[in-house]
C-alpha positions as CSV (number, residue, x, y, z in Angstrom):
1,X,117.6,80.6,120.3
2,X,120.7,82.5,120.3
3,X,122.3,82.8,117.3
4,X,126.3,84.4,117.2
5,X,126.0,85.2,113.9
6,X,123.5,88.4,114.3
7,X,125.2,91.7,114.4
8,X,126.1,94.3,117.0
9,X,124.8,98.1,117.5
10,X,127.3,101.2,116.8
11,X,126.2,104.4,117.0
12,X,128.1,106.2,113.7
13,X,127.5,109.7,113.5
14,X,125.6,112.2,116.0
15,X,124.6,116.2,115.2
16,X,122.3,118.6,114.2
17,X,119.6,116.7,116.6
18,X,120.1,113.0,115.2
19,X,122.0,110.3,115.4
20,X,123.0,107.7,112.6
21,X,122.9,104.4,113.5
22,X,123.7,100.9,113.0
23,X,121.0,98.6,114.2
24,X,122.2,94.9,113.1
25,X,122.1,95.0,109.7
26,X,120.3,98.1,109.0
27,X,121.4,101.6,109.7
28,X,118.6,104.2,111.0
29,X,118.5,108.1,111.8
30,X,116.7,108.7,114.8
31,X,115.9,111.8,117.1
32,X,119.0,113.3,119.1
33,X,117.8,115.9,121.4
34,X,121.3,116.5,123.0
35,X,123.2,116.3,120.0
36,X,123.3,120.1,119.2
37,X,126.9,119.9,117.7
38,X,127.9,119.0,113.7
39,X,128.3,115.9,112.5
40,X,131.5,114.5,111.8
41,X,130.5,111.8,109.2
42,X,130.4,113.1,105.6
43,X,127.1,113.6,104.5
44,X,127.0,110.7,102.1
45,X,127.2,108.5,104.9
46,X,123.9,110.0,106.7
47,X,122.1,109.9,102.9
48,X,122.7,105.8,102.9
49,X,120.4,105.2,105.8
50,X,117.8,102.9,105.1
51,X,115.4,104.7,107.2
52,X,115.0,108.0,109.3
53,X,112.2,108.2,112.4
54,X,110.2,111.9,112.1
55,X,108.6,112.8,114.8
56,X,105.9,114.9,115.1
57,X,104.1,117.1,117.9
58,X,102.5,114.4,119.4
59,X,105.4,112.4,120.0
60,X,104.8,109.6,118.3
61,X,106.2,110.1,114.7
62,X,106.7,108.0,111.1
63,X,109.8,106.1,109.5
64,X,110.3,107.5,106.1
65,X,111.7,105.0,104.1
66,X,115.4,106.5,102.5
67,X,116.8,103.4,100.6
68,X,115.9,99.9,101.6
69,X,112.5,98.9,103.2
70,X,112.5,98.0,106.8
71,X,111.2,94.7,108.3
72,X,108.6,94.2,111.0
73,X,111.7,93.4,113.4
74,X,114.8,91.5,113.3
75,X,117.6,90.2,115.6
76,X,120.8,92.3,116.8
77,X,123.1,91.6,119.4
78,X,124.3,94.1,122.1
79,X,125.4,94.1,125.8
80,X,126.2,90.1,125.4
81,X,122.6,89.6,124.4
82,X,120.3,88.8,121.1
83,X,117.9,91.7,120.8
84,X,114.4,91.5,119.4
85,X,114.4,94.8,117.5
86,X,111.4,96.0,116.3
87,X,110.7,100.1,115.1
88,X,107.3,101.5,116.6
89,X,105.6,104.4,116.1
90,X,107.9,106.5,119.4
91,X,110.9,106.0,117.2
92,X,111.9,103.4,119.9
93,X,113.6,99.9,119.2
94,X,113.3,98.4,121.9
95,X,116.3,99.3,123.7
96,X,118.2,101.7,125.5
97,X,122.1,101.7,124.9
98,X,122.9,103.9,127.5
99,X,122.0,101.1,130.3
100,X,125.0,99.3,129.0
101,X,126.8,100.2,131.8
102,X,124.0,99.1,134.3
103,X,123.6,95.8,132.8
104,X,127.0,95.3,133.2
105,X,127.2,96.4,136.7
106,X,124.3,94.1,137.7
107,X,125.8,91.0,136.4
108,X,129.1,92.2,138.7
109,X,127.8,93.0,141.7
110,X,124.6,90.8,142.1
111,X,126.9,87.3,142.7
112,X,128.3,89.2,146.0
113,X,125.3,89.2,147.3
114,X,124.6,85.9,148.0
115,X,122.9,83.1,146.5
116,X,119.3,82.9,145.1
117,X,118.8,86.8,145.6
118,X,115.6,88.6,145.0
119,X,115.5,91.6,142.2
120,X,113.4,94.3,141.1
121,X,113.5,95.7,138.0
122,X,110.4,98.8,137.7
123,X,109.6,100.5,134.3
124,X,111.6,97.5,133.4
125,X,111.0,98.1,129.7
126,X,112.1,94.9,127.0
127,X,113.7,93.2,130.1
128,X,117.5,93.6,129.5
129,X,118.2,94.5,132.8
130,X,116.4,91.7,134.2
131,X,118.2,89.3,131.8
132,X,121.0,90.5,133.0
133,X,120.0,90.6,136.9
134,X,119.4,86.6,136.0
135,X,122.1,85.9,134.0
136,X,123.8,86.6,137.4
137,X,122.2,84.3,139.1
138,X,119.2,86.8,140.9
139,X,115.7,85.6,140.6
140,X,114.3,88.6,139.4
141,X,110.7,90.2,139.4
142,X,110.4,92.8,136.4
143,X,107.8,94.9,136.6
144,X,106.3,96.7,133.2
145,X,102.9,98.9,132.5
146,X,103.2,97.4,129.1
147,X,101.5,94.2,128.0
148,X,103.2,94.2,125.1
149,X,107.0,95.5,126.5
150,X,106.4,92.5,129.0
151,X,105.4,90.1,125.7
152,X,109.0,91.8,123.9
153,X,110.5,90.8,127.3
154,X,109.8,87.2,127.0
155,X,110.9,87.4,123.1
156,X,114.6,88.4,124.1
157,X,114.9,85.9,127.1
158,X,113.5,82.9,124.6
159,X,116.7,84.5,122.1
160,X,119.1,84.0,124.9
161,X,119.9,80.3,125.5
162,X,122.4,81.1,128.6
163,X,119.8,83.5,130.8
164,X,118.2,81.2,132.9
165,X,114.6,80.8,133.4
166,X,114.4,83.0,136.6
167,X,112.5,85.8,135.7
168,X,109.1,86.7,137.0
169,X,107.0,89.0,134.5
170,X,105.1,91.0,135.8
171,X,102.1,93.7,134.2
172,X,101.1,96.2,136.8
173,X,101.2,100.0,137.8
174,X,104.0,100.7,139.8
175,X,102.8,101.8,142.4
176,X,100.6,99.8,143.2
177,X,102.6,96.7,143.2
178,X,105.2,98.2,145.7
179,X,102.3,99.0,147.7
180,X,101.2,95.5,147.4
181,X,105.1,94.0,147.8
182,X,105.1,95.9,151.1
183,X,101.3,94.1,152.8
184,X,103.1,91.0,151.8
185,X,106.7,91.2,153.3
186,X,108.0,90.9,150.3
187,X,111.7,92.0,150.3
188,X,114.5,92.3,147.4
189,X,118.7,92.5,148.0
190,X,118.5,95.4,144.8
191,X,116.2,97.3,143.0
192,X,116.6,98.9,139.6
193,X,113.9,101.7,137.8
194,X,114.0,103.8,135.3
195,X,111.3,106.2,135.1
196,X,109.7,108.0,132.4
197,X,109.0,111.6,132.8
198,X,105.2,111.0,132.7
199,X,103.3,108.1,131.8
200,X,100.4,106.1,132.9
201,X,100.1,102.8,134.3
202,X,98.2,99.4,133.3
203,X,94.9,100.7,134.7
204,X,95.6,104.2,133.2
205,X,97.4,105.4,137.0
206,X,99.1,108.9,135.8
207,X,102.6,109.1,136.5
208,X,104.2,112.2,136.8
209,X,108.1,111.6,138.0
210,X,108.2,115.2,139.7
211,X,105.1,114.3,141.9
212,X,105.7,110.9,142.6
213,X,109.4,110.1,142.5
214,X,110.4,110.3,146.4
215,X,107.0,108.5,147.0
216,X,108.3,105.7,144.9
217,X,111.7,105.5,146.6
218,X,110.2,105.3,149.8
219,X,108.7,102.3,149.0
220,X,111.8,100.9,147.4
221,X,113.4,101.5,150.5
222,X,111.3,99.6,152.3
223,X,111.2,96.7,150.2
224,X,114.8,96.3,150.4
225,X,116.6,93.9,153.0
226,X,117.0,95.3,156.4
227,X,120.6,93.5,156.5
228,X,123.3,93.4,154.4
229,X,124.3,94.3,151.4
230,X,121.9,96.3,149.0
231,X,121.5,98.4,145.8
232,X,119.1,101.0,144.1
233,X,119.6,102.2,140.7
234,X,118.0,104.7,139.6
235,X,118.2,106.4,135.5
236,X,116.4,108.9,134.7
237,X,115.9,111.2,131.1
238,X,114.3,113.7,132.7
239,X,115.1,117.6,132.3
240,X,116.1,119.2,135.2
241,X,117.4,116.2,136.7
242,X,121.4,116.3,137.2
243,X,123.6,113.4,138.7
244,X,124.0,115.4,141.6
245,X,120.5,115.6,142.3
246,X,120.2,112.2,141.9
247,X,122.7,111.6,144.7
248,X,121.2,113.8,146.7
249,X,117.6,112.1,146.0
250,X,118.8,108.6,146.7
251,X,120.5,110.4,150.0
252,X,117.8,111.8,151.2
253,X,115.4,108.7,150.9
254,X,117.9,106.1,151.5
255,X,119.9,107.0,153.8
256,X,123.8,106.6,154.2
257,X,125.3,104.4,151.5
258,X,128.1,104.4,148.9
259,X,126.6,106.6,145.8
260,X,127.8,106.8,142.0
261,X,126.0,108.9,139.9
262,X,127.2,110.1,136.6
263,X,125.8,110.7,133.0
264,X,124.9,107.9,131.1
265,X,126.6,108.3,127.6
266,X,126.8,106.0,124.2
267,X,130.2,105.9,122.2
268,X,130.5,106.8,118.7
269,X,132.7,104.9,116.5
270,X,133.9,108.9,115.2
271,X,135.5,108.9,119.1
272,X,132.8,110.9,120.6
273,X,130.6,109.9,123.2
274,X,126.5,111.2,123.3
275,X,124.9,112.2,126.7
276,X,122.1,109.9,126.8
277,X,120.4,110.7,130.4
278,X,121.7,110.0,134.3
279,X,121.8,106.8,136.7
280,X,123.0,107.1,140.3
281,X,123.5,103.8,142.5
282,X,123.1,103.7,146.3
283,X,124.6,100.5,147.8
284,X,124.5,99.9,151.4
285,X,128.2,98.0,152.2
C-alpha cells in the first residue's frame, strides 16, 4: 500500500571512493568508484552512518555495522514511488538513482504514443522503470534473470496503489526471449535495457556486454514497430563506454533517429553532482 509518510533518498557526501547516503530513515556508506575527489561533509557527519558496505575481491562484500543495527529491509520513497529497500551482499539496495531521469522521461513520452502501447523493459532489475512505463499508461513486459529481482519487482508495484496492474513479469535470459519475441511477431512502441557488464542469465547463459551488445540491439530493433513513433534506451556502467559511443552504437544499429545521450549523474545535497554511468535514447519521430 502506499504510504506518504516514508522518507525520500539524498545522497549527502561523496569522496575518497564512497558515498554517504540517506536511504529513508537510515544513512549508509557505500562504494563510489568515480568519486576520486574529497569530501565536503565534515567528517563527523560520515562517522554517524549507521552502516558502511565493504567490499571485497570477489565483489560481493559485508555491511559493518557503525552505530545502529540495520533491518532486513524497509520502505523509502524516490522517483514518485515507495521503494522496497533491502541491503544484499553486492552492496546493492535495490535501486539505481541515476535512472531518475529515465523514469521520468518514460512517464513523458510514453502517452504520445498512443493508447495501450507495448513496452520492454530488459535487465529490468526491481521494476522501477516498468512502474513507471505503466504508470503511463504502457502495458509493459519486464524482463529479469533474477527470480528474486522479479519477486522485489512485484513487492514495489504491491507498494504503489496508483501503478496500475499492467505489468507482465517475466524470468528469462535475454536473449533468448528476444529471440523468442521475434518467431512470435511480437512487437513493442519502446524498449528500455540496461546491461550489466557481464553476467549470466536464468539458465546460466553468459553475458558478456562487449560480445553481445550489437547482437542484442539487433533484436531490439526488430521487435520494435515498423511505423511510427519509437524509443530505445539504453544505460550502461560499463568502462570504456562514453555517451558518444553510445550514440554511435544506437546509430549504427538503429538507424536514423533523434539521439540524447549524456552521463547519468545523482545530485548531492553539498551542490555537487556524482557521475553514475551513461544512457543514450534513439526515438524514431
Amino acid at each position: 500500500m502506499k504510504n506518504n509518510n516514508v522518507l525520500e533518498y539524498q545522497l549527502l557526501d561523496t569522496g575518497n571512493f564512497r558515498k554517504l547516503e540517506q536511504v529513508g530513515e537510515w544513512k549508509l556508506i557505500r562504494p563510489a568508484l568515480n568519486a576520486c575527489w574529497q569530501p565536503k561533509l565534515a567528517a563527523k557527519q560520515w562517522q554517524s552512518a549507521d552502516a558502511e558496505f565493504l567490499r571485497d575481491s570477489s565483489g560481493h562484500g559485508k555491511w559493518k555495522i557503525m552505530n545502529r543495527p540495520l533491518p532486513e529491509s524497509w520502505q523509502m520513497r524516490w522517483g514518485n514511488f515507495n521503494l522496497h529497500i533491502k541491503p544484499t551482499s553486492f552492496g546493492h539496495l535495490g535501486f539505481f538513482a541515476e535512472q531518475y531521469a529515465n523514469w521520468e522521461f518514460f512517464e513523458k513520452i510514453i502517452p504520445t504514443l498512443g493508447k495501450n502501447v507495448k513496452t520492454l523493459n530488459l535487465f529490468a532489475y526491481s521494476g522501477i522503470g516498468s512502474m513507471a512505463m505503466a504508470r503511463a499508461g504502457a502495458l509493459v513486459s519486464h524482463l529479469d534473470a533474477s527470480r528474486g529481482m522479479v519477486e522485489w519487482g512485484r513487492i514495489n508495484q504491491s507498494m504503489n496503489d496508483d501503478v496500475p496492474d499492467r505489468i507482465r513479469w517475466i524470468v528469462d535470459d535475454v536473449n533468448k526471449f528476444c529471440k523468442r519475441e521475434l518467431r512470435r511477431g511480437n512487437l513493442y512502441r519502446g524498449i528500455a535495457l540496461d546491461p550489466p557488464s557481464f553476467g549470466r542469465g536464468s539458465a546460466g547463459q553468459l553475458w558478456k556486454i562487449d560480445d553481445q551488445i550489437i547482437e542484442l540491439l539487433s533484436m531490439c530493433r526488430d521487435l520494435l514497430e515498423k511505423d511510427g513513433n519509437a524509443f530505445v534506451t539504453l544505460s550502461c556502467h560499463s568502462p570504456g563506454f562514453t555517451p558518444l559511443g553510445l550514440e554511435r552504437l544506437l546509430e549504427s544499429v538503429l538507424g536514423p533517429g533523434k539521439i540524447d545521450s549524456r552521463e547519468m549523474t545523482i545530485p548531492e545535497t553539498t551542490g555537487r553532482v556524482l557521475p553514475a554511468g551513461i544512457t543514450s535514447t534513439w526515438q524514431r519521430m
